[in-house]
N, CA, C and O of each residue as an XYZ file, in Angstrom:
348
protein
N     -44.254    -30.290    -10.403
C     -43.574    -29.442     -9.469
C     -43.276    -28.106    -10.165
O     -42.633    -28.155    -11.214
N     -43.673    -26.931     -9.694
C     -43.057    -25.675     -9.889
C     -41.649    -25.329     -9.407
O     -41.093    -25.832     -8.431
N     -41.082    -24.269    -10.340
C     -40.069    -23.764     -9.616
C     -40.479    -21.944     -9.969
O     -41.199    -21.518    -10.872
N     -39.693    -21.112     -8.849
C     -39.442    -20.178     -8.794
C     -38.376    -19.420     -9.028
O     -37.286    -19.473     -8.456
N     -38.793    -18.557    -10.071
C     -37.441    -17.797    -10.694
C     -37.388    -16.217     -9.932
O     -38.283    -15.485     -9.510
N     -36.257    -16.118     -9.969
C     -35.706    -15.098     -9.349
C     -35.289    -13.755    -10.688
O     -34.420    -13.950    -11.537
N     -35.967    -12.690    -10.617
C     -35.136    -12.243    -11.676
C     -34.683    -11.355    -10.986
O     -35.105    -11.139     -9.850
N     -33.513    -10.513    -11.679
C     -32.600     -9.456    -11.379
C     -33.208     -8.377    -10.982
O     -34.422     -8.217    -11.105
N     -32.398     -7.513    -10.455
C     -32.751     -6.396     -9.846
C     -33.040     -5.642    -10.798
O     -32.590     -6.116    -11.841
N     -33.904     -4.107    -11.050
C     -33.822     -3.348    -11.883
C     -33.881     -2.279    -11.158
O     -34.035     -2.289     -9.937
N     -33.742     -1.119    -11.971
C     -33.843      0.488    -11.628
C     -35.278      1.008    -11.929
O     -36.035      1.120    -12.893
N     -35.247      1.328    -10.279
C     -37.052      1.502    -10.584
C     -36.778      3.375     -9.875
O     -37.709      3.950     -9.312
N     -35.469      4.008    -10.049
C     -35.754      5.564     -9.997
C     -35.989      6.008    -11.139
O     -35.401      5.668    -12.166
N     -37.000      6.921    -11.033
C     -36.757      7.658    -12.569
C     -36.162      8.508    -13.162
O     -35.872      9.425    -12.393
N     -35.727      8.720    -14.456
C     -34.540      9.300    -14.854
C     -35.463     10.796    -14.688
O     -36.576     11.180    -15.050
N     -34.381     11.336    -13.973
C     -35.320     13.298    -13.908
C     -34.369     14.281    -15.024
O     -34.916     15.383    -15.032
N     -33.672     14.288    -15.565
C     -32.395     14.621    -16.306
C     -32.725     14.114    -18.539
O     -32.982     13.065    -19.130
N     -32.578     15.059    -18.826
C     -32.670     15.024    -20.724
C     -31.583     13.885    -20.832
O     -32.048     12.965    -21.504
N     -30.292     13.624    -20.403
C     -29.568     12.435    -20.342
C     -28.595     13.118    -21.392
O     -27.916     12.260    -21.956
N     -28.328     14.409    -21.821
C     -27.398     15.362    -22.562
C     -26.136     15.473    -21.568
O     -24.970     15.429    -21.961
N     -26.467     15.600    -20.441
C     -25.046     16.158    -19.413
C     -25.370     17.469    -19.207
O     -25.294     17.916    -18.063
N     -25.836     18.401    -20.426
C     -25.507     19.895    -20.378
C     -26.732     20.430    -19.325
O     -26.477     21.554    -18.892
N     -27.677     20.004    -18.954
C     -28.461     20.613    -18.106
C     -27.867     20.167    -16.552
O     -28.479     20.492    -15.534
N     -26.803     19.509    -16.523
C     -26.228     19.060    -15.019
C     -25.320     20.485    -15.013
O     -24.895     20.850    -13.917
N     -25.108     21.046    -15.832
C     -24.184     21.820    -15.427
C     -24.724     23.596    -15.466
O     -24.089     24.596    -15.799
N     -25.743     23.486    -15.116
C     -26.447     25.172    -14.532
C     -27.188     25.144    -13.717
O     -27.861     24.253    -13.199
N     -27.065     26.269    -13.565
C     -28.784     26.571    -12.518
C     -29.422     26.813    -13.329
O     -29.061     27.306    -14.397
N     -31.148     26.354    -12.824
C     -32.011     26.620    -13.968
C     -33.306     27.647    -13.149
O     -33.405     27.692    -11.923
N     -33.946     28.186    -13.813
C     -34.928     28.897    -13.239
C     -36.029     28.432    -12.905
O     -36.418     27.919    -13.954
N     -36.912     28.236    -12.043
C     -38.108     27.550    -11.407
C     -38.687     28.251    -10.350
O     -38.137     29.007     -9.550
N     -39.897     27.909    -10.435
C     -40.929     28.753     -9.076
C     -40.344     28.444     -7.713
O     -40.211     27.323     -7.222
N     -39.903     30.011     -6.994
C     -39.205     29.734     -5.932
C     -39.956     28.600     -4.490
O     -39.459     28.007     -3.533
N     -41.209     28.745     -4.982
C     -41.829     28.320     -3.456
C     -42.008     26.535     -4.178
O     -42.365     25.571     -3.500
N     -41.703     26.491     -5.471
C     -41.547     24.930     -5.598
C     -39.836     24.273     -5.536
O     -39.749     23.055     -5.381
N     -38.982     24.801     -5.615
C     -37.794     24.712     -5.538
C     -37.658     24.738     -3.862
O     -36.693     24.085     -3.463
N     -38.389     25.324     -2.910
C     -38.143     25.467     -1.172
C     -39.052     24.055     -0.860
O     -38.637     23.290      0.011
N     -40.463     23.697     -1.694
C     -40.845     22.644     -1.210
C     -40.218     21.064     -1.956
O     -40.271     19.984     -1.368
N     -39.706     21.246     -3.200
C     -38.629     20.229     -3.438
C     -37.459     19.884     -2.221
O     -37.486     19.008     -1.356
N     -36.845     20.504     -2.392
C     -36.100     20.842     -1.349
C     -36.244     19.690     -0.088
O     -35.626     18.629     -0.003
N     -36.954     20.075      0.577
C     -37.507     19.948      1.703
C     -38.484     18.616      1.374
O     -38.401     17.857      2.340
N     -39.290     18.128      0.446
C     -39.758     16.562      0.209
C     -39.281     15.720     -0.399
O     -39.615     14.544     -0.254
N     -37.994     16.289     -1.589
C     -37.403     15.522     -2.714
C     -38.494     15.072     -3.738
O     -38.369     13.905     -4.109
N     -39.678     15.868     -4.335
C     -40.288     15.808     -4.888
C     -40.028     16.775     -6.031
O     -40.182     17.980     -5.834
N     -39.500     16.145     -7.650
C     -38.723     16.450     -8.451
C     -39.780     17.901     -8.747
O     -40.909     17.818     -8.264
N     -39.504     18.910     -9.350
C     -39.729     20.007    -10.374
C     -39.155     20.261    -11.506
O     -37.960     20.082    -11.740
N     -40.072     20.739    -12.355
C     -39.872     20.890    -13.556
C     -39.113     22.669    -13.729
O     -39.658     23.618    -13.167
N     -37.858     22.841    -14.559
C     -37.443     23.890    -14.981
C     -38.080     24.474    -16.043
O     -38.857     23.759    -16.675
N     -37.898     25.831    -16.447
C     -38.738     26.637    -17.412
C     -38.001     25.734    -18.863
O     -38.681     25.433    -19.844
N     -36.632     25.434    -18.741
C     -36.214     24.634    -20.204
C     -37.083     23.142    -20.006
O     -36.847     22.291    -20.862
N     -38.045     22.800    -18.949
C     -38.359     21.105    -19.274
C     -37.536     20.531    -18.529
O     -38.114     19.549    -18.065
N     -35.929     20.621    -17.940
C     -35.741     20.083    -17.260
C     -36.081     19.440    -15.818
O     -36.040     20.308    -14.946
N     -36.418     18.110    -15.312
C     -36.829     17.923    -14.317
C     -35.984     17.246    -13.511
O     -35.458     16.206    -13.909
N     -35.721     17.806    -12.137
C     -35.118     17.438    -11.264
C     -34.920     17.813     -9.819
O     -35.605     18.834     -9.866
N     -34.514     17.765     -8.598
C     -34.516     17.561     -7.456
C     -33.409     18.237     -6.931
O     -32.321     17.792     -6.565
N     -34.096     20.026     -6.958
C     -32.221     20.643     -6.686
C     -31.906     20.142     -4.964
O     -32.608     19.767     -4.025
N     -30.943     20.303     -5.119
C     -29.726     19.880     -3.892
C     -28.675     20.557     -4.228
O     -27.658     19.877     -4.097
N     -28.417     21.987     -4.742
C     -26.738     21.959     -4.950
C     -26.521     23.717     -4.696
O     -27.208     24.123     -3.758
N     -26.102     24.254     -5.041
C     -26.176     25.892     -4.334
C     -25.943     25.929     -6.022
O     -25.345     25.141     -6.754
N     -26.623     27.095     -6.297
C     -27.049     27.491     -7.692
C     -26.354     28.856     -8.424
O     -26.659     29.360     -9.504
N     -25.276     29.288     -7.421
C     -24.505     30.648     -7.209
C     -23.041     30.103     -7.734
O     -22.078     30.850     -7.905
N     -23.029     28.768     -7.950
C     -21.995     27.765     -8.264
C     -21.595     27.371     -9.796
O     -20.512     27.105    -10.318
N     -23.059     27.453    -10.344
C     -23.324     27.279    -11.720
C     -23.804     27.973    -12.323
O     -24.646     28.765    -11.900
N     -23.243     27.855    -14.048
C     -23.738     29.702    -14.842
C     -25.541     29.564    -14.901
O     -26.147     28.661    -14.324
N     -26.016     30.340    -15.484
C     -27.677     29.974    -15.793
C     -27.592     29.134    -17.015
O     -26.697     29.236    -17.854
N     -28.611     28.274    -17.059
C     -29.348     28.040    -18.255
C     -29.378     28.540    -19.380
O     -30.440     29.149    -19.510
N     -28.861     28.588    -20.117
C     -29.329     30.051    -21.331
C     -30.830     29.887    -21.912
O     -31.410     30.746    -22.576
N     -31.390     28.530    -21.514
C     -32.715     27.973    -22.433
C     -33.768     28.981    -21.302
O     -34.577     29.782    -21.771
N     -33.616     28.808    -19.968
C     -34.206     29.009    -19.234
C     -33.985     30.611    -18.798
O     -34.886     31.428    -18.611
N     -32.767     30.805    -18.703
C     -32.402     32.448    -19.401
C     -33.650     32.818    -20.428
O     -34.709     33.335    -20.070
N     -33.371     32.520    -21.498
C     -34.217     33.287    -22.891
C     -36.046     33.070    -22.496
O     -37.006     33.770    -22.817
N     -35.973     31.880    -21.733
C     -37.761     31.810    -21.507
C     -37.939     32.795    -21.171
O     -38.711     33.578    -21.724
N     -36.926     33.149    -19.648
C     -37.296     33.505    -18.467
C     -37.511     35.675    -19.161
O     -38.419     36.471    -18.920
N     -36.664     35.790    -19.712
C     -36.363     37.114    -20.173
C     -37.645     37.642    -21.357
O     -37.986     38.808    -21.552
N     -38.199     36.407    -22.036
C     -39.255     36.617    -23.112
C     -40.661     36.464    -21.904
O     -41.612     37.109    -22.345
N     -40.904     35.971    -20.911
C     -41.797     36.350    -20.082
C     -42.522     37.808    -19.835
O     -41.854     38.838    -19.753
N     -43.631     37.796    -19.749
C     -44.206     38.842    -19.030
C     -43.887     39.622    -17.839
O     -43.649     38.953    -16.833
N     -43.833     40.806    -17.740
C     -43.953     41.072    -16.122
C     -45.096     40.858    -15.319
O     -46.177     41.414    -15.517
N     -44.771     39.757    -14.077
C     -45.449     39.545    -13.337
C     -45.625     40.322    -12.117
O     -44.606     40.956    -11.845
N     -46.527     40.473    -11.342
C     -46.860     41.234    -10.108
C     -47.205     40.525     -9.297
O     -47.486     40.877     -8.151
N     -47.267     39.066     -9.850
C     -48.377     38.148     -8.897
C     -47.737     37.657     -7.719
O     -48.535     37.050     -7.005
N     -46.341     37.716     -7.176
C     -45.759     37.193     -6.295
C     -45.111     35.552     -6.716
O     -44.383     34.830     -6.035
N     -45.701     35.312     -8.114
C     -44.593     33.759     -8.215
C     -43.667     34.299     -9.085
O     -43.846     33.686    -10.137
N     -42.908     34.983     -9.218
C     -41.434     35.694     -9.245
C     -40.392     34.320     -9.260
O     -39.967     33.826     -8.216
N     -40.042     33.770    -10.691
C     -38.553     32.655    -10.846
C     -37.593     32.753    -10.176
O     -37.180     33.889     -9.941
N     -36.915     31.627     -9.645
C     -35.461     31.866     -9.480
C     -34.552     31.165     -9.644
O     -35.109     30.143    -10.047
N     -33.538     30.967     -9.623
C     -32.545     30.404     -9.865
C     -32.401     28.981     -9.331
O     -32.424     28.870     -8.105
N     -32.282     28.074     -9.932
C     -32.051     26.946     -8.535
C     -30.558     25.728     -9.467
O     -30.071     24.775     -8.859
């Protein structure tokens, strides 16, 4: 006779976050037209510091990034229309 085991539940979201705390607490800079389609699918993006995550929060709320600051400022000038922003 068999039996059937039951195992526990697990966490099958994935962690989108460095797991520091300190990137929960800015806005970070990211391609605006991927931050409008996050948004709108909950399909995570990546920040210019590496951070990845799923904004939801008003970004006028929190200071910048300074990591994503210093990328964003050592960048090129672009003309091309994908212009960073804040999220």
């Amino acid at each position: 006779m068999s039996s059937t085991k039951i195992l526990p539940e697990q966490e099958t979201t994935p962690r989108t976050s460095h797991g520091d705390g300190d990137h929960e607490r800015f806005a970070h800079y990211a391609d605006k037209h991927k931050i409008t389609e996050s948004m709108v699918t909950g399909t995570p993006i990546r920040a210019l510091c590496g951070k990845v995550w799923v904004p939801s929060r008003d970004p006028k709320k929190y200071p910048v990034c300074p990591e994503c600051k210093e990328i964003y400022e050592g960048l090129p000038p672009g003309g091309d229309g994908g212009d960073d922003n804040k999220q």
